[in-house]
Each structure stands twice: as C-alpha cells, then as structure tokens.
C-alpha positions in Angstrom: 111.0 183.5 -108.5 110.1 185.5 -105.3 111.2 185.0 -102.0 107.5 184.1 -100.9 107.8 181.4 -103.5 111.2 179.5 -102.5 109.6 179.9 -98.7 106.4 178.4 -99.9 108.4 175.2 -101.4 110.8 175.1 -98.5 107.6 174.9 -96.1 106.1 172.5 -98.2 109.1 169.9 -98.7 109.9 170.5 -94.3 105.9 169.6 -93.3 106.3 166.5 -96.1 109.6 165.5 -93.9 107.9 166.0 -91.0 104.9 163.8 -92.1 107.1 160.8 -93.0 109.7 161.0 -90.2 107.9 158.7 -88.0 107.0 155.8 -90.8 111.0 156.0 -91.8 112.7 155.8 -88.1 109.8 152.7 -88.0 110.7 151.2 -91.4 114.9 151.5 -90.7 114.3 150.2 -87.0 112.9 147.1 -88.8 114.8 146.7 -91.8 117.7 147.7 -89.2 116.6 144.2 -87.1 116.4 142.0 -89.9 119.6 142.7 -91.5 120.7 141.7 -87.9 119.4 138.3 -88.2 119.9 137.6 -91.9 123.6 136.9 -93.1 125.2 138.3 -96.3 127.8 135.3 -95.9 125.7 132.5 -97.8 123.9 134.9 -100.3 126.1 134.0 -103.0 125.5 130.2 -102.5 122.0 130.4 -102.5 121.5 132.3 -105.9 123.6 129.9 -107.7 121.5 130.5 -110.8 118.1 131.8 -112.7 115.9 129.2 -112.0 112.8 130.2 -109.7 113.8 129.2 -106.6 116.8 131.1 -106.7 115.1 134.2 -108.1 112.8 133.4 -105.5 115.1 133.5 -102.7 116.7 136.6 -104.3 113.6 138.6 -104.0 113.1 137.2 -100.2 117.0 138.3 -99.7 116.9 141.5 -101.1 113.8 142.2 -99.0 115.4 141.9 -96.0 118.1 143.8 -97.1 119.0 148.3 -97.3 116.7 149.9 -99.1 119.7 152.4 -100.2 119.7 151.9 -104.0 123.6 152.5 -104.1 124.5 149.7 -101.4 121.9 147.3 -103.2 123.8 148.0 -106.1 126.9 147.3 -104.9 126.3 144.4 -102.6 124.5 143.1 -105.9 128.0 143.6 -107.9 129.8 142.1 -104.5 127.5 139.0 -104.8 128.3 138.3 -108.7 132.0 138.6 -107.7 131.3 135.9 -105.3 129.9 133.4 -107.4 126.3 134.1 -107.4 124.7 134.3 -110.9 124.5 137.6 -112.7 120.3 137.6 -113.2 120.0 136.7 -109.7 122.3 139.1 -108.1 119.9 141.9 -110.3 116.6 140.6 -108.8 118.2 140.8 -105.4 119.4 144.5 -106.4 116.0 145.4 -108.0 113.7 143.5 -104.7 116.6 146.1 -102.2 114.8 148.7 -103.0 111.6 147.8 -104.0 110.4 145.3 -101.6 111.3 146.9 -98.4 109.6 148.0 -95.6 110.1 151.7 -95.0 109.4 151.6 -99.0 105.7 150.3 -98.2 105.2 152.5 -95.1 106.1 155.7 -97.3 103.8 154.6 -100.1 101.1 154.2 -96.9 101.4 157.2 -95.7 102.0 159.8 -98.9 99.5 157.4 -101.4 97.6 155.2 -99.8 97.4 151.3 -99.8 96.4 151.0 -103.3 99.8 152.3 -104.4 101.6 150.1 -101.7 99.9 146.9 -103.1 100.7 147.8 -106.6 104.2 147.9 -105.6 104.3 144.5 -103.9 102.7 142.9 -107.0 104.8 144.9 -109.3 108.1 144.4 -108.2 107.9 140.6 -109.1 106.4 141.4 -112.3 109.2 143.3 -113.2 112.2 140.8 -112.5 110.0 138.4 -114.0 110.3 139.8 -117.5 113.8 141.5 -116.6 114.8 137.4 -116.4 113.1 136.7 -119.3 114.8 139.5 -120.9 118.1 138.4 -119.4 117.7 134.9 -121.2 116.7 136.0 -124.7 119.4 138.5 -124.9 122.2 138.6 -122.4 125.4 137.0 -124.3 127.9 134.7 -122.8 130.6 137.1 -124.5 128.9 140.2 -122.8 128.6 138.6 -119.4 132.1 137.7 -119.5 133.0 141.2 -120.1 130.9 142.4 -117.4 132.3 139.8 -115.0 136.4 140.7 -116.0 135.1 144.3 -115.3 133.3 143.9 -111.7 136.6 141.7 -110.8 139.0 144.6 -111.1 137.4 146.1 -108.2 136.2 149.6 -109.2 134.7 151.1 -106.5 131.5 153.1 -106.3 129.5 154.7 -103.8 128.2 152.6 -100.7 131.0 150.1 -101.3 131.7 149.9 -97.3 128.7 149.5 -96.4 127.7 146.8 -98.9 130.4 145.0 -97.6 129.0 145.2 -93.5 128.0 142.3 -92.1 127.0 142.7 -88.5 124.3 139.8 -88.2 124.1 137.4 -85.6 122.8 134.0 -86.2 123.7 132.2 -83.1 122.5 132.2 -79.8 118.7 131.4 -78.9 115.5 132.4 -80.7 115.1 135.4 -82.9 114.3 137.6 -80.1 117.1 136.4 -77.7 119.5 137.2 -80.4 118.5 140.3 -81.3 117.9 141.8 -77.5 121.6 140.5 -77.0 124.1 142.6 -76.5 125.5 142.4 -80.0 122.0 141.7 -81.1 121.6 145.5 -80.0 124.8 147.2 -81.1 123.7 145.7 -85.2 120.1 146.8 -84.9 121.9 150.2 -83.9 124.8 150.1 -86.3 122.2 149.1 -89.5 120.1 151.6 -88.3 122.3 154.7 -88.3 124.0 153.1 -91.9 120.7 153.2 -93.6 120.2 156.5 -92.6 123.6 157.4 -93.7 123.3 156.1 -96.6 119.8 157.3 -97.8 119.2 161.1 -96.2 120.8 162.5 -99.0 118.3 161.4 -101.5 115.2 162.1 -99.1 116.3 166.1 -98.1 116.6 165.9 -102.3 113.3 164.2 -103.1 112.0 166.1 -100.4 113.6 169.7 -102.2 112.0 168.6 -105.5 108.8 167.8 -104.7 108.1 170.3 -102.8 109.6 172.7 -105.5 107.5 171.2 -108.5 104.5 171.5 -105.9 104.5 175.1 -105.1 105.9 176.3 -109.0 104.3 174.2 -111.2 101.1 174.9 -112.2 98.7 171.8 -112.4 98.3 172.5 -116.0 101.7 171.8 -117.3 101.4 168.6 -115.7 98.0 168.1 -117.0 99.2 168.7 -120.4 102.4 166.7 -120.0 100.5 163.5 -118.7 97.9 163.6 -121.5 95.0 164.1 -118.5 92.8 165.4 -121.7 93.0 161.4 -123.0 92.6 159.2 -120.3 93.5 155.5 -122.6 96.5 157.3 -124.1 97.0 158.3 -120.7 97.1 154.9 -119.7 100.4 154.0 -121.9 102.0 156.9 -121.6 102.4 156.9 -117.7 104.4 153.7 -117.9 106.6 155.1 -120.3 107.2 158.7 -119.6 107.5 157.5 -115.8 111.0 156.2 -115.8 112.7 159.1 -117.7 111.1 161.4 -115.1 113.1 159.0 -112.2 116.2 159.3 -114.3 116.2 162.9 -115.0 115.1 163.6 -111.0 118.0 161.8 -110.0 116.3 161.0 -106.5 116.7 157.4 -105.8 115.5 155.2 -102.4 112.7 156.2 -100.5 113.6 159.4 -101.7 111.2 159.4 -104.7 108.3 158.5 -102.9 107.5 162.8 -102.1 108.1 163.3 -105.7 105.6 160.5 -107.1 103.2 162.0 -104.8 103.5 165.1 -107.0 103.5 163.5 -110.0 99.9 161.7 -108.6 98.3 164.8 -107.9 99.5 166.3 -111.2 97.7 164.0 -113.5 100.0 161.2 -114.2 98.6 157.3 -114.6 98.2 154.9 -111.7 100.9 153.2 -113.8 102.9 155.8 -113.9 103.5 155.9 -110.5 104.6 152.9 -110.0 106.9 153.3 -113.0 108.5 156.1 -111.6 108.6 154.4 -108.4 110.7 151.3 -109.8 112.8 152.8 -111.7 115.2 154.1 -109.3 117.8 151.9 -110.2 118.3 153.7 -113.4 118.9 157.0 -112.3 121.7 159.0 -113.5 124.0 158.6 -111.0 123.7 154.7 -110.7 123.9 154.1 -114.8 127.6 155.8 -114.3 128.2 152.9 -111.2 127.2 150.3 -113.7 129.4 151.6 -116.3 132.3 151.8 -113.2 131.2 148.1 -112.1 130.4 146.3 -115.5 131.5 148.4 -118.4 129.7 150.6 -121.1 128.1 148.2 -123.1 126.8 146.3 -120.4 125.6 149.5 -118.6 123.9 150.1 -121.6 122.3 147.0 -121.6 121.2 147.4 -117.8 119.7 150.5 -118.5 117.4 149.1 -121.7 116.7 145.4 -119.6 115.1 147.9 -116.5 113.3 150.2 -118.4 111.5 147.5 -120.4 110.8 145.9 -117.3 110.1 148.8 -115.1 107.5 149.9 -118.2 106.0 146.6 -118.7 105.4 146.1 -114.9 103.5 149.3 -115.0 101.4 148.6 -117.6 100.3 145.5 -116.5 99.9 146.8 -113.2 97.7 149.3 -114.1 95.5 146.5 -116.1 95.1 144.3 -113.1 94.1 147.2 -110.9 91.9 148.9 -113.3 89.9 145.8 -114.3 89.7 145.1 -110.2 88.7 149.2 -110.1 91.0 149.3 -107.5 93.0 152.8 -109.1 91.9 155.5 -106.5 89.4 157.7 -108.1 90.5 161.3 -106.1 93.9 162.5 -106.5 94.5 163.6 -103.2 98.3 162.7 -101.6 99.1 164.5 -98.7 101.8 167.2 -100.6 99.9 170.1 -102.2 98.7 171.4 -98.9 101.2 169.7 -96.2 101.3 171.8 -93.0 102.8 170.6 -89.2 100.1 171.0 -86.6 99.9 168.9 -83.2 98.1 165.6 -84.2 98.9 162.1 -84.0 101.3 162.6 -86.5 103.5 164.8 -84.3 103.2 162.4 -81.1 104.3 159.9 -83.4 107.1 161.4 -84.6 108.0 162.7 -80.8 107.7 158.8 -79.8 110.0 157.4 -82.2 112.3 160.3 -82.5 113.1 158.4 -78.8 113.4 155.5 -80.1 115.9 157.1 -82.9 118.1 158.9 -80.6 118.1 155.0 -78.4 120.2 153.8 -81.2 122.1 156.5 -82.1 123.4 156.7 -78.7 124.0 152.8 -79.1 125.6 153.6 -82.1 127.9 156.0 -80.7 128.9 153.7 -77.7 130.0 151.0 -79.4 132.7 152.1 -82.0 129.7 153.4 -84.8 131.3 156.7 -85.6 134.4 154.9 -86.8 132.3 152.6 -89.4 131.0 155.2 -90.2 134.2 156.7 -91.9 134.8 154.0 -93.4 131.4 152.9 -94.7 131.4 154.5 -98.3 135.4 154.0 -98.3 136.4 151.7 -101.7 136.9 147.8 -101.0 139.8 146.4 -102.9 139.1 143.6 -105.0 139.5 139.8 -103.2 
C-alpha cells in the first residue's frame, strides 16, 4: 500500500462522515426527545409475554429507544431480569436498532428510499420468524439457564447507560414537557449518550468502508457476490450478508457506509438488508451474550438471528423484486464522495448549531459526570 492509497481511503471515509453528519445530529436530536418522553419503568410490564400484542408493543418500544446495539442489548438483558419475557425482550433488542430513526435517515441518504422501506418491512419480518423460532426450539431447561446467568449480574458494555432513565411523563402536553426545563436537560443528556455510545462504531464503519472502497477492486467483489449469476445471486446475498456484519465487527448506524460498499460492489438487494440486520450478531456482542446468558444460549442467539436475519432478506428481496421496486443503477454516494459547498454543507453548518445547543446543555447540567459513569457495570438487584 502507498501513501496515496491510505490518503485516498482516509479522504473517502472523512467526505462519507461529512455527508451523514447532518442526518445523524437530526436522527439523535429525535431519538434523543423521544426517549424523553417514553419511560423505561413499565417496559417490563408491558411485554409480559410472546403473544402479538406484546411483540407488538416491543417493536413500538424498542423504536423509540438508542439505536446503540450494545445498550439495546443490555437494556434488553435488564428487561428479562425484570420480568419481561425472554422473546419479547429480543424483539425490543432487535426493533433498537433496526427500527430507528437516524437508522432510516442514513439508509436515505447513503441508499436511497428503497433500502429504507425494505428495512421497515424487514425488521418485522424478521422477529416474526425469530418468535416462531423461539417457540419451536427454545427449551424451558435452556431458558432457565439463561435466566440464572443474566441474574448474576455480569456486566457488559453500555450497562450505565441501559440503565438511564431521564424521561419525563408529567407535566402538560408533549411539547410542554419536553421544552421544560428538565424536558431540555434529557433531550440534551440522550443526545450526547447516544453519541457516546455509537461514534466508535461510525469513525469504524466509516474506516472500513472507505478502505474496501478505494482497495478493493470491483472485481473481487463481483466475483464474491456471484454478479456473473444474478438468481444464485439472489440467495446468496441473504446468506453471505450476515457473516460479512459479523466479521466487520461494525455495529449501529455504523454499517450503513459499509453496506453502501457492499451495494456498489455487486451484492443482492437482499443482501443488503442482511448485512444491515445483522448487527446484533457481531463479534463483539455474541461474547456479551455468552457474558449475559451463557455459551449454549449464545449459541443459540447467534443461530435464531441469522436464520431470521437471512430469511427476512430473502423474502425481502421477493416482495420488492416482484413489485420491481430493487433500484436498477448501483450508485450510493461512497465510491466518489468528495466535500464541496452545497446544501449538504449548510446543512451540516445548521445542525452542527443545534449539536453544540445540547452539548453545552449537556455540560451545564451535571452531563460530564454521567458520562463517567454511563458504561460503568450495574450490580445485580
């Protein structure tokens, strides 16, 4: 590798950043305000079990929740502790960071709304037949095991700030209570958490993509995604696409650059969206299910999502092939990313205010301290 080369990718992966940093201050500033008016106190009553209305109400929950994949999963694990049923407390995890909106606004912006849509339908898809899954084949004996496990109170990353609950749910309407002042110091506090707890896996999803951009040639990845036989094509996007996420070990929003690469390199419509799911099965995350529920159950995890995650994908890529809604051109904004003044950069001037608002919020009202203490362990209750 040259220098000219590692420039070329670090170029590449800063103009991507810069392309998504308004959509993401956007997306956190509203996931921020409605984890301000949603409580985490009465999840685990209301997902008392695995009929539809509480996987309903999980996927609802877990939409209005972090779209960190390490607090979903924790806050999941914090939920089972609580009560709430096992299958449940996994479609809350799996809608956290799937069913967001900075999640949709990336997909917007780096893909297009096809690949947005196919998210929204495919997310539900996929805890449907990871519930299925969960009643054909999840054993009392195992889920007790798992259960005696999560109650000793291993801690994994995010644990803090799984636990924070800063919502206010008294006080006036919606708006009154979140223009109050503690209305404002939560929006702030959410805000500068999520970013806290997902910049690590955007610099790296950024990094990667804009490394396999610049040094891989398009015909490895023509090759590798079977581009030469468009219906095998088909089947093996779903599958390859979830060993890619776990391999990448980019997680969140993170993936998003990364799937845009993957897009422009040949892989399925499907395949996308596989990739995109399955970031709750990357490496780092299978070791905090092994911490939280033990091997075997870890093991199971693993085999329930990637069925799911894979079978989602395929059916996904039915629907929108037989509505010819799969985009014909291969063109997500990655292979030739560059920062010029647009609307793109007054965007990201105008909420780049709006950032440093709540960071300064943040910072005058005791943030820097929860901060510290955000990914500290919890002890077992």
């Amino acid at each position: 590798m040259t220098a000219d080369s590692f420039l070329r990718a670090l170029s590449m992966s800063l103009a991507m950043g810069w392309d998504i940093l308004w959509p993401l201050i956007l997306g956190f500033a509203l996931s921020a305000a409605v984890q301000a008016a949603v409580s985490h106190r009465e999840m685990s009553r209301l997902l008392p079990d695995d009929r539809p209305r509480s996987i309903a109400t999980a996927l609802g929950l877990g939409a209005a929740s972090s779209s960190c994949s390490y607090a979903a999963v924790a806050l999941a694990r914090s939920l089972f502790r609580k009560g709430a049923n096992f299958t449940a407390a996994m479609a809350f995890e799996m809608a956290s960071t799937n069913l967001v909106l900075e999640l949709s606004i990336i997909m917007l912006v780096f893909l297009g709304w096809q690949f947005m849509l196919a998210e929204f339908i495919g997310a539900p898809i996929m805890v449907l037949l990871l519930v299925l899954q969960f009643r054909a084949f999840l054993s009392p004996s195992l889920l007790e095991s798992a259960r005696r496990q999560a109650d000793r109170g291993v801690a994994g990353r995010m644990e803090g700030h799984a636990e924070m609950d800063m919502s206010v749910t008294e006080g006036g309407s919606l708006w009154q209570r979140l223009t109050s002042d503690k209305g404002l110091t939560a929006v702030s506090h959410y805000f500068v958490m999520d970013w806290g707890s997902v910049w690590l896996d955007i610099v790296g999803g950024l990094l990667i993509a804009g490394a396999l951009a610049a040094w891989v040639p398009q015909a490895f990845w023509q090759s590798f995604f079977l581009v030469d036989h468009p219906t095998l094509a088909k089947a093996w996007g779903p599958i390859i696409g979830p060993l890619v996420a776990v391999l990448s070990f980019v997680c969140s929003v993170g993936n998003i650059p990364l799937a845009a690469v993957l897009w422009n390199g040949g892989i399925s419509f499907g395949g996308v969206i596989a990739f995109i799911l399955a970031d709750l099965i990357v490496i780092p995350v299978l070791n905090i299910y092994r911490k939280y529920y033990g091997l075997k159950m870890a093991g199971f995890l693993f085999a329930t999502f990637y069925a799911a995650m894979a079978g989602a994908a395929l059916m996904v890529e039915a629907i929108f092939g037989a509505l010819a809604l799969v985009p014909a051109q291969r063109n997500a904004r990655v292979v030739e990313a560059s920062i010029s003044w647009n609307y793109t950069t007054w965007l990201n001037i105008a909420f780049l205010g709006l950032g440093a608002l709540l960071v300064w919020r943040f910072l005058r009202t005791g943030g820097p301290a929860m901060l510290r203490m955000m990914n500290r362990p919890q002890h077992a209750s």
